[in-house]
RODREN-807606 format. One line per 3 residues: number of its first residue (from 1); their letters; for each residue z, x, y of N, C-alpha, C. Coordinates in steps of 0.05 Angstrom, whole numbers, plus 5000, padded with zeros to 4 digits. Example, Ala and Ser with C-alpha at 12.3 -4.5 7.8 and 13.67 -1.06 7.14 Angstrom:
// RODREN-807606
1> as> 5156/5264/4886/5156/5246/4910/5156/5264/4934  5142/5257/4955/5143/5273/4979/5157/5258/5001
This chain:
// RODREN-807606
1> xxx> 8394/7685/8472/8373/7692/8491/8349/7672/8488  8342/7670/8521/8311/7653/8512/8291/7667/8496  8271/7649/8475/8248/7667/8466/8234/7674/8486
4> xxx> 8213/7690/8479/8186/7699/8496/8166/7674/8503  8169/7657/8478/8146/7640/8483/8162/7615/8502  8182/7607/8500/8205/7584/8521/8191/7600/8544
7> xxx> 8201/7623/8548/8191/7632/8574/8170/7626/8583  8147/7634/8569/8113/7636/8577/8106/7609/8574  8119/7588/8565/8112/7563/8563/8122/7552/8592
10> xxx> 8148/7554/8592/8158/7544/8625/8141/7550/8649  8126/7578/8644/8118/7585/8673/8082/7561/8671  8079/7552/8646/8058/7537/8648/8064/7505/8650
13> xxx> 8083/7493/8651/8096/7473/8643/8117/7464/8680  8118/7445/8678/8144/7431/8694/8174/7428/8680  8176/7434/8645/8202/7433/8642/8219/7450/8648
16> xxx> 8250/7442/8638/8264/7464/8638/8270/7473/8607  8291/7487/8611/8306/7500/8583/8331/7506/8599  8344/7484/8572/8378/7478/8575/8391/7495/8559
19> xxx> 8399/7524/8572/8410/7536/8548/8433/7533/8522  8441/7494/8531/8456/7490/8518/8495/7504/8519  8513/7494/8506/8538/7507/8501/8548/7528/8507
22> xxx> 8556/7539/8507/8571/7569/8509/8539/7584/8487  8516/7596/8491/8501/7603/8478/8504/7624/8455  8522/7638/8472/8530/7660/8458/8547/7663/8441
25> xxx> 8566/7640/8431/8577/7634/8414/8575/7634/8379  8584/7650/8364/8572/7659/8343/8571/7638/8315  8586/7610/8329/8585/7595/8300/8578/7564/8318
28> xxx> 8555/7573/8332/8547/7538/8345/8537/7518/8327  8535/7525/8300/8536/7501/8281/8566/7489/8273  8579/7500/8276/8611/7489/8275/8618/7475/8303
31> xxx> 8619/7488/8324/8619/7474/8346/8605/7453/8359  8573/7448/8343/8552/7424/8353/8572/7405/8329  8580/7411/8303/8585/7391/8295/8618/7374/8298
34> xxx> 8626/7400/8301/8655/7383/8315/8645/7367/8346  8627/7370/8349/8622/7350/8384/8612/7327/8375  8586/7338/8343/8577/7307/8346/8596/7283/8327
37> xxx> 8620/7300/8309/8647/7282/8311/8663/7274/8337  8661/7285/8354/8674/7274/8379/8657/7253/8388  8633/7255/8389/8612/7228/8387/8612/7210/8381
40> xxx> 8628/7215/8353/8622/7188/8328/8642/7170/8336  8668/7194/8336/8690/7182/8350/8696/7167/8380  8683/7172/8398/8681/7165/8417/8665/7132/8418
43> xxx> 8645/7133/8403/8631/7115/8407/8642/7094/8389  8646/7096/8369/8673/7079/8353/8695/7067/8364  8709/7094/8374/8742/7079/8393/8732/7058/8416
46> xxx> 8701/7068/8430/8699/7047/8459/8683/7020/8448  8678/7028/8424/8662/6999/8418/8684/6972/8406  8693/6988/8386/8721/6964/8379/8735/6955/8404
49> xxx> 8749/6974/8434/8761/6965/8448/8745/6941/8454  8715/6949/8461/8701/6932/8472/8701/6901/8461  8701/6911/8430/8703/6880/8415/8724/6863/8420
52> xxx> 8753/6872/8413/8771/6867/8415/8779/6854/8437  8772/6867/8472/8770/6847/8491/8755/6834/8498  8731/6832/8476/8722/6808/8472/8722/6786/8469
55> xxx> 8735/6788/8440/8738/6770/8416/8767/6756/8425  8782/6770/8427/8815/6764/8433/8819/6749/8461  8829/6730/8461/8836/6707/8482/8857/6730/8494
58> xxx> 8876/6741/8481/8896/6748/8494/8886/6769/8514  8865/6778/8516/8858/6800/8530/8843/6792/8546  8838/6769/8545/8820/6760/8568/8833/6755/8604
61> xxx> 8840/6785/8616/8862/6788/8634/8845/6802/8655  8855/6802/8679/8831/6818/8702/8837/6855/8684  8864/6862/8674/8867/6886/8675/8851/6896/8647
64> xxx> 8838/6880/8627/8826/6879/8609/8797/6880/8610  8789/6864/8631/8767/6861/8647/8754/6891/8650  8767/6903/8665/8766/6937/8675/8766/6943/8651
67> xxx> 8786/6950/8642/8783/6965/8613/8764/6962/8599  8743/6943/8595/8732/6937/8583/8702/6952/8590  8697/6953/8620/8677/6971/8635/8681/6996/8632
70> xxx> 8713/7001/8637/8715/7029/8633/8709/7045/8605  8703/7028/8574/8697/7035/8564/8669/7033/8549  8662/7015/8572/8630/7019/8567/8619/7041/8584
73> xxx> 8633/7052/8615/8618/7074/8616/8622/7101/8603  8640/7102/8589/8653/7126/8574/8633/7126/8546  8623/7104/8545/8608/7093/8520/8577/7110/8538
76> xxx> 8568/7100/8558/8550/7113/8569/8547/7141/8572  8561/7148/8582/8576/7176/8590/8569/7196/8581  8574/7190/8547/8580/7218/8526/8557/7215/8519
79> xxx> 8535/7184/8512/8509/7188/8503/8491/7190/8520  8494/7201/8545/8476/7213/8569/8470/7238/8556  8491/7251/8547/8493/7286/8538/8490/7287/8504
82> xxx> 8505/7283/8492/8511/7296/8465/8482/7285/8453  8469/7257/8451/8447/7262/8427/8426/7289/8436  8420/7286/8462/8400/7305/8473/8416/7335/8469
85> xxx> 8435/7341/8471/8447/7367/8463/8447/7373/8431  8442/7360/8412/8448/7357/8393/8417/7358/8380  8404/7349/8389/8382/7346/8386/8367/7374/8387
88> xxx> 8365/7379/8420/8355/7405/8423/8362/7432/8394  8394/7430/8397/8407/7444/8375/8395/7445/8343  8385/7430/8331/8381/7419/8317/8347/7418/8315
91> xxx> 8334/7422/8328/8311/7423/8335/8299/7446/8341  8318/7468/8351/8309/7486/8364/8289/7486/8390  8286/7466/8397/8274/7459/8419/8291/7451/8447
94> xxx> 8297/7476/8459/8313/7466/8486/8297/7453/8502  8272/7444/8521/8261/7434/8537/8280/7405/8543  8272/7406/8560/8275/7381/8585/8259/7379/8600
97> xxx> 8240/7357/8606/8222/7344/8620/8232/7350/8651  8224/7349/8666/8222/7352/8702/8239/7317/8703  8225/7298/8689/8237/7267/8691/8263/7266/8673
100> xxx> 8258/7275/8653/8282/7273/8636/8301/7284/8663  8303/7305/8661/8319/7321/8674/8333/7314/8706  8313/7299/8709/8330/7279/8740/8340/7253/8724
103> xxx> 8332/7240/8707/8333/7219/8700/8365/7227/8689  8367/7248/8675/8398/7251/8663/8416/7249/8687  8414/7268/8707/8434/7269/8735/8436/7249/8744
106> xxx> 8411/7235/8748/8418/7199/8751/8438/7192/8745  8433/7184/8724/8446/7164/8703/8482/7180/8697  8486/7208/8693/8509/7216/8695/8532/7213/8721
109> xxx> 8515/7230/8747/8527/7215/8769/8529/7189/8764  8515/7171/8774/8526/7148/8767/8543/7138/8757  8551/7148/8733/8577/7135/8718/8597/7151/8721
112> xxx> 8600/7175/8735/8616/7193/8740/8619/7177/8762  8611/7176/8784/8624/7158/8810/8627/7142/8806  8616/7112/8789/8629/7100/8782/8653/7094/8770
115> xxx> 8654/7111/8751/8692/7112/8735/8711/7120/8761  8709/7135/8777/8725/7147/8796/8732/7127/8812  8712/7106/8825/8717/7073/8839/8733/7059/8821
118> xxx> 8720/7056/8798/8737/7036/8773/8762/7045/8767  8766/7073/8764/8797/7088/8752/8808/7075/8786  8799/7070/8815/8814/7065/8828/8827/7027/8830
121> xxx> 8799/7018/8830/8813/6988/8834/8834/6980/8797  8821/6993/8780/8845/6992/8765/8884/6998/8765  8883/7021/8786/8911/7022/8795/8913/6994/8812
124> xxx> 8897/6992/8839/8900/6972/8847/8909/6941/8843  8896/6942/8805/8901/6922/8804/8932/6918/8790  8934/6946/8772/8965/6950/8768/8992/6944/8781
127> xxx> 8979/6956/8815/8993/6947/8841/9000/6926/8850  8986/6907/8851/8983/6879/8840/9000/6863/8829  9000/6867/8806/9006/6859/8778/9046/6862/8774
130> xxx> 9052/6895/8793/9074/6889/8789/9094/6891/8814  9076/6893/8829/9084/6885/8853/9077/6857/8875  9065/6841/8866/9061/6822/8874/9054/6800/8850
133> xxx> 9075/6800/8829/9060/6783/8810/9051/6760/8810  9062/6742/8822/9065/6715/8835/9036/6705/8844  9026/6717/8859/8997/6725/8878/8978/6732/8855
136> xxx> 8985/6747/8832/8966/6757/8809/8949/6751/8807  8939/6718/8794/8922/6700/8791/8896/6699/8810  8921/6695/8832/8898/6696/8858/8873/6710/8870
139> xxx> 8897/6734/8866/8879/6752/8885/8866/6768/8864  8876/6765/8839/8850/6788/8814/8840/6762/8800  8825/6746/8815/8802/6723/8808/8788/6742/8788
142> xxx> 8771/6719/8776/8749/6740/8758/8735/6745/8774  8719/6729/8803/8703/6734/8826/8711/6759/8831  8734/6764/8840/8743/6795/8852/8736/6820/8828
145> xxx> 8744/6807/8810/8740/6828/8783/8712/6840/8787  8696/6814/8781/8671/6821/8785/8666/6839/8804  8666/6822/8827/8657/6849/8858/8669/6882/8854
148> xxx> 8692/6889/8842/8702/6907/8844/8677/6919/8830  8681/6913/8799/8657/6922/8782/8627/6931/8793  8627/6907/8806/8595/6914/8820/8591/6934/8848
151> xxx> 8618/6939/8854/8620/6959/8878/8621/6990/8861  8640/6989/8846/8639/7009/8834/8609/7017/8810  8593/7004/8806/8570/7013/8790/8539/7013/8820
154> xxx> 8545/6996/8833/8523/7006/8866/8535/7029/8880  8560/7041/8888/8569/7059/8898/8564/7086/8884  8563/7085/8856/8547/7104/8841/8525/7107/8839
157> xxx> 8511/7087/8833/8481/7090/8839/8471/7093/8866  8480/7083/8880/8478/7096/8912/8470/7126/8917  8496/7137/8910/8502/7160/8926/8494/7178/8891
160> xxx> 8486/7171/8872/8475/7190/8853/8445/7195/8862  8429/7174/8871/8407/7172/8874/8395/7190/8888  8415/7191/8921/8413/7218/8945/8421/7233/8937
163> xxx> 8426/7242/8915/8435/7269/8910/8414/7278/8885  8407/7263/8873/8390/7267/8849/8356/7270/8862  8347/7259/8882/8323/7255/8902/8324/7283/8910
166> xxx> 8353/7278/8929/8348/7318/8943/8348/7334/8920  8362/7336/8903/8365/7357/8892/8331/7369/8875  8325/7341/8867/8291/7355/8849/8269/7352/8865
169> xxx> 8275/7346/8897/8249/7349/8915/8248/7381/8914  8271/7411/8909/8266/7434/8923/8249/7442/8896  8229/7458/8906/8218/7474/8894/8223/7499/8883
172> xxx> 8225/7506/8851/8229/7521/8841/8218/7546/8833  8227/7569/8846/8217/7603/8847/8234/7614/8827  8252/7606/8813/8259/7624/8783/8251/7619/8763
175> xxx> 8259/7638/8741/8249/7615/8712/8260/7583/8715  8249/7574/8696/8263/7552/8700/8288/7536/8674  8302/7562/8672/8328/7556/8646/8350/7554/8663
178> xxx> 8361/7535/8657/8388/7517/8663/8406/7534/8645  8426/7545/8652/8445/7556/8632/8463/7536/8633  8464/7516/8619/8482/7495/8618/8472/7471/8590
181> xxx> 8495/7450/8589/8485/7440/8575/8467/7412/8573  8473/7406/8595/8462/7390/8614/8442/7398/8640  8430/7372/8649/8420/7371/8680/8445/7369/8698
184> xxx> 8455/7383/8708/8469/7383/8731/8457/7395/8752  8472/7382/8781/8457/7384/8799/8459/7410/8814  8485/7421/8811/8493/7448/8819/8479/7477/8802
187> xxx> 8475/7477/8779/8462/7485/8757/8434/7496/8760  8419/7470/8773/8394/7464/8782/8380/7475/8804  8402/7480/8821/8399/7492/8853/8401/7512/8859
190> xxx> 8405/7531/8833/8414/7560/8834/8374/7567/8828  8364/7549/8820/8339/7558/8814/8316/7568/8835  8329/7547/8851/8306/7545/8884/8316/7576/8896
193> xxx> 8294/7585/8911/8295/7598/8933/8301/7591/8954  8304/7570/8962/8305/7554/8994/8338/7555/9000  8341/7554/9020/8371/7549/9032/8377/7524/9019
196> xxx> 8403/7519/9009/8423/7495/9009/8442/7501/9015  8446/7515/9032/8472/7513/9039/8481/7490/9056  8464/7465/9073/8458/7435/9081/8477/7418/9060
199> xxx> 8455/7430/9037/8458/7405/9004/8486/7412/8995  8503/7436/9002/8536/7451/8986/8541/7434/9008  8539/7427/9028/8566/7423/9046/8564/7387/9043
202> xxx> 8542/7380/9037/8534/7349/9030/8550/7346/9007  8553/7361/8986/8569/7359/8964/8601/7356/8969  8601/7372/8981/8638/7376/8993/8645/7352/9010
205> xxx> 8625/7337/9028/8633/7310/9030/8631/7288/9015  8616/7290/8996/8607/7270/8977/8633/7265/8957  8653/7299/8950/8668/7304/8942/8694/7282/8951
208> xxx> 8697/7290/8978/8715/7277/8986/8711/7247/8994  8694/7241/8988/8688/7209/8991/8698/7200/8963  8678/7207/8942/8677/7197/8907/8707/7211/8890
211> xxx> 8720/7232/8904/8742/7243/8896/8774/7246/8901  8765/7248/8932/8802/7249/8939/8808/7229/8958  8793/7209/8963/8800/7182/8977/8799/7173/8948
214> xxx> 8795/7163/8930/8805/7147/8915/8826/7153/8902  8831/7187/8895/8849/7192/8872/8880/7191/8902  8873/7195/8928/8896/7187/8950/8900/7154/8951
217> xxx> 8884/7135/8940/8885/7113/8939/8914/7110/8916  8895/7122/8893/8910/7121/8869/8940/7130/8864  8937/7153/8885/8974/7165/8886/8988/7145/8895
220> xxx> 8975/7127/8926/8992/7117/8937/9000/7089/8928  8974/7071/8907/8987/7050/8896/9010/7064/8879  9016/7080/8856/9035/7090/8836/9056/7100/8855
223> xxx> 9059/7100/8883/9079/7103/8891/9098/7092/8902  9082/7059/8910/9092/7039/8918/9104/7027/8886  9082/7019/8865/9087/7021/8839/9118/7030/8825
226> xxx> 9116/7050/8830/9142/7062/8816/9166/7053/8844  9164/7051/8865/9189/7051/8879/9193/7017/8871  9176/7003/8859/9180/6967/8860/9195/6967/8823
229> xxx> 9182/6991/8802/9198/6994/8790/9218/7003/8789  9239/7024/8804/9267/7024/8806/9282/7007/8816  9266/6976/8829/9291/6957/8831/9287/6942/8820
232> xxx> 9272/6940/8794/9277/6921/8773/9298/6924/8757  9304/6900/8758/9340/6889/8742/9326/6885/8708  9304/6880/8696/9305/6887/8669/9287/6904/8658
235> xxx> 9303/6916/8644/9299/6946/8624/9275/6945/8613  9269/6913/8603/9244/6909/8591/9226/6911/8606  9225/6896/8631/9206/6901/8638/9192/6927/8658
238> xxx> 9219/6943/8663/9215/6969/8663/9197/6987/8648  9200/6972/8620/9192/6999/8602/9161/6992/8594  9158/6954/8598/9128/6952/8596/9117/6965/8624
241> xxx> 9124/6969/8647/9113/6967/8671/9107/6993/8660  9118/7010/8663/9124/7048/8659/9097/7047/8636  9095/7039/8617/9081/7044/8584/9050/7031/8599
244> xxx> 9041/7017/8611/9016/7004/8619/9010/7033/8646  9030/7033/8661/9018/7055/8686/9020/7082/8681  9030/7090/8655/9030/7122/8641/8997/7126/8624
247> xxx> 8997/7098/8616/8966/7112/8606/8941/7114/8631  8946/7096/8643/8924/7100/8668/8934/7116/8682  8950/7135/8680/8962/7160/8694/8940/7181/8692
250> xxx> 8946/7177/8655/8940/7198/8634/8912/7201/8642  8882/7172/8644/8869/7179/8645/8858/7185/8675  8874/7186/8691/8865/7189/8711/8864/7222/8720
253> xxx> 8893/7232/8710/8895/7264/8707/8871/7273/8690  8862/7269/8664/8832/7269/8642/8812/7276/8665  8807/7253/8683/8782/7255/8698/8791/7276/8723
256> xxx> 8795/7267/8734/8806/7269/8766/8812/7302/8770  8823/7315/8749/8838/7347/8747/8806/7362/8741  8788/7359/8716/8771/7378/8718/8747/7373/8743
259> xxx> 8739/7346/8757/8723/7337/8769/8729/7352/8807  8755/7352/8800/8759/7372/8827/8760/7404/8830  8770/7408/8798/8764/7441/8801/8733/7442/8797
262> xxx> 8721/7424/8790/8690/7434/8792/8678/7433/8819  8684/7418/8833/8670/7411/8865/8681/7419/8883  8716/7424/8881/8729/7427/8901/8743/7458/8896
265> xxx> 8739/7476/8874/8755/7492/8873/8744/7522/8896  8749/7533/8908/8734/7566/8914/8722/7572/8901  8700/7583/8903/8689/7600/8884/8680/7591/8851
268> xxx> 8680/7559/8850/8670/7552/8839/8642/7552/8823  8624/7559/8845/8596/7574/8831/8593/7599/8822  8613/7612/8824/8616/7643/8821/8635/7642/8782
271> xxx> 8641/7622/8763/8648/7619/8747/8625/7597/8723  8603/7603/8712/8594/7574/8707/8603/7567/8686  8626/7590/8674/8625/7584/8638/8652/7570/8634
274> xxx> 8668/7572/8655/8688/7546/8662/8686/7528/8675  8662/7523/8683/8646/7492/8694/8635/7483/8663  8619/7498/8654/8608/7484/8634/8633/7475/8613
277> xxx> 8654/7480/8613/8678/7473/8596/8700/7454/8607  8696/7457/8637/8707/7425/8646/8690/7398/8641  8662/7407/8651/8639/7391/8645/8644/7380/8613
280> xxx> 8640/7392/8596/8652/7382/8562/8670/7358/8567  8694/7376/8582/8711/7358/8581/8710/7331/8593  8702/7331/8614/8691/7301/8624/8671/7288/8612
283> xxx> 8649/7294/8608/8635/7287/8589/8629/7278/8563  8645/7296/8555/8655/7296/8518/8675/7287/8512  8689/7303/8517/8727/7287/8504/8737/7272/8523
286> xxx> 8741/7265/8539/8751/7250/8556/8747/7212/8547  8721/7219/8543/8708/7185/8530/8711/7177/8509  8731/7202/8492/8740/7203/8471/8768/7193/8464
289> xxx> 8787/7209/8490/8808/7202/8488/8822/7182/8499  8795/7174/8523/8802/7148/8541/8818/7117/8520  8801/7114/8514/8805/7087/8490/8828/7100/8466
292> xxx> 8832/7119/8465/8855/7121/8450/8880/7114/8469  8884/7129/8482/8908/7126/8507/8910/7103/8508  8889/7077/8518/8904/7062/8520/8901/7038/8501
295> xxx> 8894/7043/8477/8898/7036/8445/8930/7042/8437  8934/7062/8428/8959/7073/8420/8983/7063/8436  8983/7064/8459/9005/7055/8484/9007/7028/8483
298> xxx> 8984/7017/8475/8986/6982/8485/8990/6965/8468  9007/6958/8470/9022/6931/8440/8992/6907/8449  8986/6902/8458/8970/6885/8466/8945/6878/8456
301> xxx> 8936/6905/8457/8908/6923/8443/8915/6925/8409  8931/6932/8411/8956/6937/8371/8956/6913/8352  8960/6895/8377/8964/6871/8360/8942/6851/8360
304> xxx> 8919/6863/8378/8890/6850/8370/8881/6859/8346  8881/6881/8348/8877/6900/8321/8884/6901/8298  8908/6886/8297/8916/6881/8271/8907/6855/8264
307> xxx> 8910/6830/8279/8901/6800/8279/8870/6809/8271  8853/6825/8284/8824/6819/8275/8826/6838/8248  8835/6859/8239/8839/6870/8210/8847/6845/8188
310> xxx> 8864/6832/8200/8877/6812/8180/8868/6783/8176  8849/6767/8200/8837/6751/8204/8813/6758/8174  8802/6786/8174/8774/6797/8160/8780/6801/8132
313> xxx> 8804/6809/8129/8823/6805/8104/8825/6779/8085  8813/6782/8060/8814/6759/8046/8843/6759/8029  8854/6727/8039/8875/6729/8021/8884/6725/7985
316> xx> 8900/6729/7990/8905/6741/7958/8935/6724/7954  8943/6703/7942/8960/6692/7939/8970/6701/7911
């Protein structure tokens, strides 16, 4: 429960109060600290990838390129949320500033529509790669690499901005506690008195712009994809083609499955304590498990990893 004084402070104040996690949960020191291991971990798995296709010539590939963004926003991602969740926790101080508190939806949208563009021209470029290999070079220039990149991080900031603007121009007639763990924008709007029902239906297209045109993008390259792999004549390269487009499957299902039951499901506002637990999941684990998936799967990634372990290794004759 909020205290008395959170309360009597808000109604003098512009912040909010993030009630944080599942609140009611009876051992949230076990659960803040298994997240801020999912932290440690997260921020670890995306920073080595990051090195790695750095440092490593062999990775220096357009499809490495992406990967390499994709795990810097996953790197962004999780520390939009967890220090400030962790913090509060730890602090006993839930507040959030009026700026903090747009400034987070910013910055989250953002990289949430951005991964969703990036998770797409990455199939794209898969598509590419094994369906037009010949052309490869060509047409996934680093120029193109680039532009993709920069479409996908302005297309986020774009369309996070109009939604983050509308959302903290309405004026707020409730308390002002967020039962969540975050600033989200849906969260936020339950607070106002004013009609949105304008701003729900702006969402539901926004939805289908940032959500199911790309992830229908994404079906339809893996479909051309897989029909160019059943008339490949070798096994090998069957099994690399299959092992590179199963992990970007994997993380595409990660994102793409809770991001639509949150925006697109019925009755979605009518549940918030399984929003706030898909939300985790995109937020938290997801940026966790991203860089594993395609660590573990990728001989490529495996054998950077071992070369820079063994490169750091002093020998011993």
């Amino acid at each position: 429960m909020v205290s008395a004084m959170e309360q009597n402070n808000e109604t003098m104040t512009t912040d909010f109060i993030l009630l944080g996690l599942w609140p009611e949960f009876h051992h949230l020191i076990v659960l803040t600290c298994l997240i801020l291991l999912v932290y440690f971990l997260a921020v670890v798995a995306n920073a080595v990838l990051l090195l790695l296709i750095w440092l490593d010539s062999r990775l220096h590939s357009p499809m490495y390129f992406l990967l390499s963004q994709l795990s810097f926003i996953d790197f962004a991602l999780i520390s939009t949320t967890v220090p400030k969740m962790v913090t509060n926790f730890f602090s006993g101080k839930r507040t959030i500033s009026q700026v903090g508190c747009g400034a987070q939806i910013f910055i989250s949208l953002t990289l949430g529509i951005a991964e969703c563009l990036l998770l797409t021209f990455m199939s794209y470029d898969r598509y590419i790669a094994i369906c037009n290999p010949l052309r490869y070079s060509v047409i996934m220039s680093h120029t193109i690499c680039t532009q993709m990149v920069l479409v996908s991080w302005a297309g986020g900031a774009v369309m996070s901005l109009a939604h983050t603007a509308y959302a903290m121009h309405f004026p707020m007639c409730h308390p002002r506690v967020i039962p969540h763990f975050l600033c989200e924008v849906m969260a936020l709007l339950k607070l106002t008195c004013e009609d949105i029902s304008v701003y729900v239906k702006s969402v539901v297209v926004s939805t289908f712009l940032v959500v199911l045109i790309p992830l229908s993008l994404i079906v339809a390259s893996y479909t051309l994809i897989f029909h160019a792999v059943l008339h490949m004549n070798s096994l090998e390269g069957k099994n690399k083609a299959l092992a590179t487009c199963s992990s970007h499957l994997c993380v595409v299902s990660l994102y793409f499955g809770p991001a639509i039951l949150v925006y697109m499901r019925p009755g979605s506002s009518t549940t918030p304590k399984l929003n706030q637990s898909l939300f985790m999941f995109n937020a938290i684990l997801t940026p966790m498990l991203n860089p594993l998936i395609y660590s573990l799967r990728n001989k490529d990634v495996i054998a950077a990893l071992k070369n820079a372990v063994i490169s750091r290794c002093p020998y011993k004759g």
